[in-house]
N, CA and C of each residue as an Amber inpcrd file, in Angstrom:
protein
   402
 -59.2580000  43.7570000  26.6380000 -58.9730000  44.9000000  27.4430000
 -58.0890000  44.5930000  28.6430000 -57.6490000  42.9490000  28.6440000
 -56.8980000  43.1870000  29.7810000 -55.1330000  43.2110000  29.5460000
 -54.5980000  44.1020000  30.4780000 -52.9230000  43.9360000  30.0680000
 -52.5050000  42.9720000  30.0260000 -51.7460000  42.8560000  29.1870000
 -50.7030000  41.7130000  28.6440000 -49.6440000  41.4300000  30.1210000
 -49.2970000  41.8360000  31.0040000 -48.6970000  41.2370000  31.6470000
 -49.9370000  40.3610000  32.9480000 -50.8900000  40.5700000  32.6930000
 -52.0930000  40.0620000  33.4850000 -52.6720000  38.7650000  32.8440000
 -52.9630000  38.6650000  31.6170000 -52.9210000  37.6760000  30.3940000
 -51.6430000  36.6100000  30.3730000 -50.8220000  37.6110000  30.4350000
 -49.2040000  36.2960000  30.3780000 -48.2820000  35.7570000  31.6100000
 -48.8460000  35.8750000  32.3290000 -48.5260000  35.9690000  33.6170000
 -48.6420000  34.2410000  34.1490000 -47.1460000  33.9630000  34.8320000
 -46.8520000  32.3680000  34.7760000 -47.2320000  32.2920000  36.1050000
 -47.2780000  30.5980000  36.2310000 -47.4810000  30.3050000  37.6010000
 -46.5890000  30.8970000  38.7950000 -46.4330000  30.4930000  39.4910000
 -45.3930000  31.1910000  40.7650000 -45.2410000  30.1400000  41.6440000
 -44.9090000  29.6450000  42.6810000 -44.5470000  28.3770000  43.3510000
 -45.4860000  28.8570000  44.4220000 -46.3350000  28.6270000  45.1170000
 -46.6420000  28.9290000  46.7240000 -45.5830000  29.0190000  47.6570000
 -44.8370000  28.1580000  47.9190000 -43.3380000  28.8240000  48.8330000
 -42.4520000  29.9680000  48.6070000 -42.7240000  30.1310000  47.3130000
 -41.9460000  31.5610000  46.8720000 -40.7780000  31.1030000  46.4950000
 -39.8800000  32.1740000  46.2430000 -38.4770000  32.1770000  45.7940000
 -37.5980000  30.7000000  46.0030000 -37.7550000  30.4500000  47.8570000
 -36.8120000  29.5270000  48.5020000 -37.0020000  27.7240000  47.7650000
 -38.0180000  27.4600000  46.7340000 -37.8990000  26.4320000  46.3690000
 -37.2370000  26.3710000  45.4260000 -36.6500000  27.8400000  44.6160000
 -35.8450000  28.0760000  43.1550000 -34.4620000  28.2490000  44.0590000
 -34.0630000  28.1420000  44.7150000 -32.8580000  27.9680000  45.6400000
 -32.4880000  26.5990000  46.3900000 -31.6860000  25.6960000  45.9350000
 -31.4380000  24.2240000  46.3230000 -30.4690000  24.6630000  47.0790000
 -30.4730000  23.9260000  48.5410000 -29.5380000  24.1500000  49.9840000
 -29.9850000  25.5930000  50.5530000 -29.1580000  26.0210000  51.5110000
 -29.5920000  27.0060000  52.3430000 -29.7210000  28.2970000  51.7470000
 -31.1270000  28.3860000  52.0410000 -31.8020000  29.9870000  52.3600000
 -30.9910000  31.2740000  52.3830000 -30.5600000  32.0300000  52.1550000
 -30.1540000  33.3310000  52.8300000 -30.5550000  34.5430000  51.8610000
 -30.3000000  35.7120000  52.4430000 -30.7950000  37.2600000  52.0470000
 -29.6250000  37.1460000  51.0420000 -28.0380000  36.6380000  50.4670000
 -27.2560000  36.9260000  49.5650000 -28.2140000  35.8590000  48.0320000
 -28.1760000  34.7360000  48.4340000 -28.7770000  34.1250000  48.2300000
 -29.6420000  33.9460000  47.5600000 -30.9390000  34.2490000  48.3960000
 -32.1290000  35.5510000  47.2420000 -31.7760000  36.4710000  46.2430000
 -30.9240000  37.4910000  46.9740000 -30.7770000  38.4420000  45.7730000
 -30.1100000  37.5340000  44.6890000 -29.4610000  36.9930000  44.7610000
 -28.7500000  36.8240000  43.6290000 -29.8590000  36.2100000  42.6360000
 -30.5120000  35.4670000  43.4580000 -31.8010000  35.1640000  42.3810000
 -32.9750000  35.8570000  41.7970000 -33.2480000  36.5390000  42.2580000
 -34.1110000  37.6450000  41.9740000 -33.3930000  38.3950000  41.0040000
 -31.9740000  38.7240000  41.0460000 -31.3540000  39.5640000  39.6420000
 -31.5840000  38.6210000  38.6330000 -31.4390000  37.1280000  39.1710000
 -30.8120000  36.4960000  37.6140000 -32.1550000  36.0350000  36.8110000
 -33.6640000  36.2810000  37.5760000 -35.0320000  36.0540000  37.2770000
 -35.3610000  37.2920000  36.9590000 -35.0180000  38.1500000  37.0100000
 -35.1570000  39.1570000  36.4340000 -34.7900000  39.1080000  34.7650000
 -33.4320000  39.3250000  34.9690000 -32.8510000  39.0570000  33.6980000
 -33.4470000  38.3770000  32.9570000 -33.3770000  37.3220000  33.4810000
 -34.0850000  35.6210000  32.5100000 -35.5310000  36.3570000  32.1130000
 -36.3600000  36.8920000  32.3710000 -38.0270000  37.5870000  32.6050000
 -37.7690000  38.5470000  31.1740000 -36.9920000  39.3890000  31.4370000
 -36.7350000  40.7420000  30.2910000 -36.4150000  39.9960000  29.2790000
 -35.7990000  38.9810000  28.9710000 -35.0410000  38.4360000  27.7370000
 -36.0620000  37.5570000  27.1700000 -36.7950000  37.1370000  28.1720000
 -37.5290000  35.8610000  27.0150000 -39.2290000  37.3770000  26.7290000
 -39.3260000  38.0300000  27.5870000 -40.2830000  38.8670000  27.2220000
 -40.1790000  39.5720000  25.8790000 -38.8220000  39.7650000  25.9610000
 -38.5790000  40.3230000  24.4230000 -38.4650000  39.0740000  23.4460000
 -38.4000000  37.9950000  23.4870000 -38.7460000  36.9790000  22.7780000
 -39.6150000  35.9260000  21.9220000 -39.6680000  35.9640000  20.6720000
 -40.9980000  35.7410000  20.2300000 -41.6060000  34.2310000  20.7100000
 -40.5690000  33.5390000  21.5510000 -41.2460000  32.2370000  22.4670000
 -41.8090000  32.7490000  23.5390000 -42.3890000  33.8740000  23.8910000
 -42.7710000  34.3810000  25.3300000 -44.0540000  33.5050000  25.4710000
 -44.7040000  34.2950000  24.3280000 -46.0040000  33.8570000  24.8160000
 -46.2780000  32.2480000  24.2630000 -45.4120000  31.6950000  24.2980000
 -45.6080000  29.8120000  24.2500000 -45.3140000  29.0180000  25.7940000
 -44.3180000  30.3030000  26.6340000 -44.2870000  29.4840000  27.3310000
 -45.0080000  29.3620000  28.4950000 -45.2210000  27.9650000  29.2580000
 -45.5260000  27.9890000  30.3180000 -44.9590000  28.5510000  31.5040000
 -44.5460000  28.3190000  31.9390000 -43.0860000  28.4730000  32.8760000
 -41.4440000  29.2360000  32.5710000 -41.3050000  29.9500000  33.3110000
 -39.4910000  30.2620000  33.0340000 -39.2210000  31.3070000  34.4890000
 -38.0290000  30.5580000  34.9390000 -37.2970000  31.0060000  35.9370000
 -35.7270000  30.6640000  36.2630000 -35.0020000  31.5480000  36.5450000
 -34.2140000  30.8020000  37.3870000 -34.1320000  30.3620000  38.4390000
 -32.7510000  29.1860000  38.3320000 -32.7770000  28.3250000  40.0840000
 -31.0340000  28.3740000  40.1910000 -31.0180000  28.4160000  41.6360000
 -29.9090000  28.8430000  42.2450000 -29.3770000  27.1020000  42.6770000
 -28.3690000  26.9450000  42.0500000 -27.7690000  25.4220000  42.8210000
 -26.9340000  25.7640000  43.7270000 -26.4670000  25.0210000  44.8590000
 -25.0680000  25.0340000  45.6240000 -24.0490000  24.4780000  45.0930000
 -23.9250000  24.8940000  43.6460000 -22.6130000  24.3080000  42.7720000
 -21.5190000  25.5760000  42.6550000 -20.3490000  25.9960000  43.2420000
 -19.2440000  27.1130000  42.5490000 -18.9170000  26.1830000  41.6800000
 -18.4790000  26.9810000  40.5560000 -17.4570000  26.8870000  39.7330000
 -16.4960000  27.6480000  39.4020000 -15.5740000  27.5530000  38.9030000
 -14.2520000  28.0820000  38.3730000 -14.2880000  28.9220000  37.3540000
 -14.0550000  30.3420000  37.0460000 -14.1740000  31.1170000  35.6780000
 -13.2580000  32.1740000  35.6790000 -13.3170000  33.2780000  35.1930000
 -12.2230000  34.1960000  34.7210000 -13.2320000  35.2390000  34.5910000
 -12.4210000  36.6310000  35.2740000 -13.2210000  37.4780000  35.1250000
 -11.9620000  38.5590000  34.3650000 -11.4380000  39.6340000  33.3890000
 -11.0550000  39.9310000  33.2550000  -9.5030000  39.3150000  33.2670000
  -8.4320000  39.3160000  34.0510000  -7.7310000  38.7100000  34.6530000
  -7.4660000  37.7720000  35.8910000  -8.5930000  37.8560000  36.5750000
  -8.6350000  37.2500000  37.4920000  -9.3420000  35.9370000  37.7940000
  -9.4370000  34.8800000  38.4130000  -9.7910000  33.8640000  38.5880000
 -11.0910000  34.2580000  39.5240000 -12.1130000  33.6700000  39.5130000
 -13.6360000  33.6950000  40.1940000 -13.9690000  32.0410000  40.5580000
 -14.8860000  32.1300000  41.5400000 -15.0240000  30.8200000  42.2330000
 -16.6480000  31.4100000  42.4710000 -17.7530000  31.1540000  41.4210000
 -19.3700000  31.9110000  41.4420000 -20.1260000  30.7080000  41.6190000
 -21.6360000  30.6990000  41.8630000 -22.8710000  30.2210000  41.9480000
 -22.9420000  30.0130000  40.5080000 -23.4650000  28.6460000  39.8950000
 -24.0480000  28.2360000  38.4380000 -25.2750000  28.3730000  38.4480000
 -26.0490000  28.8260000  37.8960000 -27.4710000  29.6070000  37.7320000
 -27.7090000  28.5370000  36.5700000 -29.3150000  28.1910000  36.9590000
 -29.7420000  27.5390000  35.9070000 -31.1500000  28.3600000  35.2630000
 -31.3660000  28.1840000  33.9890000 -32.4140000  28.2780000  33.2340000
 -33.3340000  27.4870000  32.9100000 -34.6090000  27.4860000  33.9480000
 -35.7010000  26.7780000  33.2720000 -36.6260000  27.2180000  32.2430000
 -36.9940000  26.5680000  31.3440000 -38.2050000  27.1720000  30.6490000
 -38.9080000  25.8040000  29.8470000 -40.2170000  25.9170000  30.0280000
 -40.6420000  25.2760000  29.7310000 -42.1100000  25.1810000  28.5770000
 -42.5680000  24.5650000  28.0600000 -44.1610000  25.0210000  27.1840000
 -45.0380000  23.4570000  27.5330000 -46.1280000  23.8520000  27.7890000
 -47.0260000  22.7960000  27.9410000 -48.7080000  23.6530000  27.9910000
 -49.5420000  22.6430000  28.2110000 -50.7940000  23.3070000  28.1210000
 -51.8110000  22.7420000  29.2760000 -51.2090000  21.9470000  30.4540000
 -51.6310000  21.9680000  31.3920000 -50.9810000  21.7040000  33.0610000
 -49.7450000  21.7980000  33.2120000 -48.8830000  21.5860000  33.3750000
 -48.3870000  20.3920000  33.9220000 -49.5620000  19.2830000  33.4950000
 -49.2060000  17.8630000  34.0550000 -47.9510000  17.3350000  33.3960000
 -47.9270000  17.5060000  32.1010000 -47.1270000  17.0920000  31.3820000
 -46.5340000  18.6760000  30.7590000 -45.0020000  18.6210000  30.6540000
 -44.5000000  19.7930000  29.8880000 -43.0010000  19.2630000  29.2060000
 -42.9200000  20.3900000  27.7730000 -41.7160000  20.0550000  27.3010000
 -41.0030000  21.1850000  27.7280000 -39.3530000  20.8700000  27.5350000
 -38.5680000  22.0640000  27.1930000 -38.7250000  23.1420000  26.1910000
 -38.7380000  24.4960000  26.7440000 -38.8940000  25.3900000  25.6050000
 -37.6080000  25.3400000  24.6150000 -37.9590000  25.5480000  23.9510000
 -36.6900000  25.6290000  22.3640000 -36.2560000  27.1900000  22.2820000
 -35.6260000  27.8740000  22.9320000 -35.4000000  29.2440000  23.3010000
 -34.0390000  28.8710000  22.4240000 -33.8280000  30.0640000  21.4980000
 -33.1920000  30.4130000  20.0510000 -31.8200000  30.3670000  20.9730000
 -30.7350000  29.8520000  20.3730000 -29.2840000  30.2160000  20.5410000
 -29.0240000  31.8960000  20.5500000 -29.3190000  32.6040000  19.7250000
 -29.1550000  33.8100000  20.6550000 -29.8510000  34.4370000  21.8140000
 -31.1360000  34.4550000  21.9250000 -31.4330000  34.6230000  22.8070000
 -30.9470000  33.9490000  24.7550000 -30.3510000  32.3820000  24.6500000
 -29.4910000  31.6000000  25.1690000 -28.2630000  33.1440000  25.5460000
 -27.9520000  32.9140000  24.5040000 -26.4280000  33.6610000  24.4580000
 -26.6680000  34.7970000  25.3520000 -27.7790000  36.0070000  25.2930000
 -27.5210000  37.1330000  25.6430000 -28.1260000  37.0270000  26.8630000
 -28.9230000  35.9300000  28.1060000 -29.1630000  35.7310000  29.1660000
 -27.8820000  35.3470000  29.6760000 -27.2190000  34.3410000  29.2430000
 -25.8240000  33.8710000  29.6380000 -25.0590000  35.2790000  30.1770000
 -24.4080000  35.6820000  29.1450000 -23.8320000  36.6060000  28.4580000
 -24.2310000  38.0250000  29.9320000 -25.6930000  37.9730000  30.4160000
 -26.2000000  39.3080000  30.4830000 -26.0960000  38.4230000  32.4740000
 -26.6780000  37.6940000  32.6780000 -26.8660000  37.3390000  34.3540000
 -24.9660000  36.7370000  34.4370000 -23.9960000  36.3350000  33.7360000
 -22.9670000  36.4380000  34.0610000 -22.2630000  38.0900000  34.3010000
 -22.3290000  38.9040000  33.7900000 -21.6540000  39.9180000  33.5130000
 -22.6890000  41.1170000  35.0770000 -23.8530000  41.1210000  34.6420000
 -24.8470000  41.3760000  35.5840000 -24.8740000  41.3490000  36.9280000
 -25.2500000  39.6910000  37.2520000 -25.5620000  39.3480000  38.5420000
 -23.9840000  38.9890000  39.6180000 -23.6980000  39.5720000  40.5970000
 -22.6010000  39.5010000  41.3950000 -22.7340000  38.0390000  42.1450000
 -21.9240000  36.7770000  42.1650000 -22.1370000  35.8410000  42.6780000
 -23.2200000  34.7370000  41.5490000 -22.8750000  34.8510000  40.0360000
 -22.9680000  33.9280000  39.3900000 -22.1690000  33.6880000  38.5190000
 -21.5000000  33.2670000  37.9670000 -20.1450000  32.7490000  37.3150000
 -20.4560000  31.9910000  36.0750000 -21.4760000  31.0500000  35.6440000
 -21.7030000  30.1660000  35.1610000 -23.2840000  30.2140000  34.5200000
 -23.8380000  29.6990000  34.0680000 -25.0430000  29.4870000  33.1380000
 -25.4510000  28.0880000  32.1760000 -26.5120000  27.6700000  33.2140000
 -26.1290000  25.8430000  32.2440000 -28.3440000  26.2960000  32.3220000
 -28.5350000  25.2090000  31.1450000 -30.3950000  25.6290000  30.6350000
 -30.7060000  23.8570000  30.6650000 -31.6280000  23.9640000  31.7100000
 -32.4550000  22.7350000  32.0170000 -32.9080000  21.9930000  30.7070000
 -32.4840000  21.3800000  29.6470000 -33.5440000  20.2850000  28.5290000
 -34.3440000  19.2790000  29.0600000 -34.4560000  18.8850000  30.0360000
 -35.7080000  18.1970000  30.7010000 -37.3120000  18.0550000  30.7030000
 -37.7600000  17.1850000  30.4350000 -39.2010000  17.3040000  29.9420000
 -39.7710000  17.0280000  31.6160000 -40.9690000  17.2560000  31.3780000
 -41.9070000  16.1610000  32.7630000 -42.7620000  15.5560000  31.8200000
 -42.6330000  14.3170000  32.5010000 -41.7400000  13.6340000  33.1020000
 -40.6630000  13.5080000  32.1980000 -39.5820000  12.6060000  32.5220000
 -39.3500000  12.2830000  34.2760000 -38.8010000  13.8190000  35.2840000
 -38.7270000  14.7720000  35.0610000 -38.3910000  15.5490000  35.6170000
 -39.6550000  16.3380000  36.1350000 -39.7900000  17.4670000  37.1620000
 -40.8630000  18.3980000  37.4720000 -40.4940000  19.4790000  37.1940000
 -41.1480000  20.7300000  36.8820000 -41.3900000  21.5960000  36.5990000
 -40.5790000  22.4350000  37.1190000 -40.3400000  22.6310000  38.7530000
 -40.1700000  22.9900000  39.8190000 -38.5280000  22.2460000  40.1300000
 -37.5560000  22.5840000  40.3710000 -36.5780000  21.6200000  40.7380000
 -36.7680000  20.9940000  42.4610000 -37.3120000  21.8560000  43.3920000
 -38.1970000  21.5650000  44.7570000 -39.4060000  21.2640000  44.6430000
């Protein structure tokens, strides 16, 4: 009897947002992450890896890169994709999230989110990596 988003419902960081953001803090900053965790949230929800995974968010690096928007040249924020499956979270693998599904987060927080340009997906296990990029 209880809802499925109460049941599936992932950890969350105690600091909030600002540890999924590497370098400085700001209100542009945030938003941009909050659209692109959004996005990332709707896509794997509709995904039949939802309920495997442990973890999934995006993280905001202080990396621009170089891209093309129509005709024009763009200089955006690279947004990364974590996701992960484990069963306690001492130890976790990378989730195996389907090439299309890949595609249409890419595809959807590039076109989407204002101030991301780029889309690269964490394969990192813990160890040696954490969960958390902060």
């Amino acid at each position: 009897g209880i809802p499925d988003e109460i049941v599936w419902r992932q950890p969350f960081p105690g600091p909030g947002l600002a540890v999924r953001i590497i370098g400085e803090v700001t209100e542009n900053r945030l938003e941009i992450l909050r659209d692109m965790d959004y996005i990332i949230y709707q896509e794997l929800r509709n995904s039949p890896i939802f309920k495997k995974l442990w973890q999934s968010f995006g993280v905001l690096v202080p990396v621009r890169s170089v891209g093309i928007m129509g005709d024009e040249r763009t200089y955006k924020y690279v947004g990364v994709l974590r996701a992960v499956m484990s069963e306690d979270g001492m130890t976790a693998d990378w989730a195996k999230i389907s090439y299309e599904t890949l595609d249409v987060i890419a595809r959807r927080v590039v076109n989407e989110v204002a101030g991301i340009g780029r889309m690269v997906f964490d394969i990192t296990s813990k160890p040696p990596a954490t969960i958390e990029w902060e």
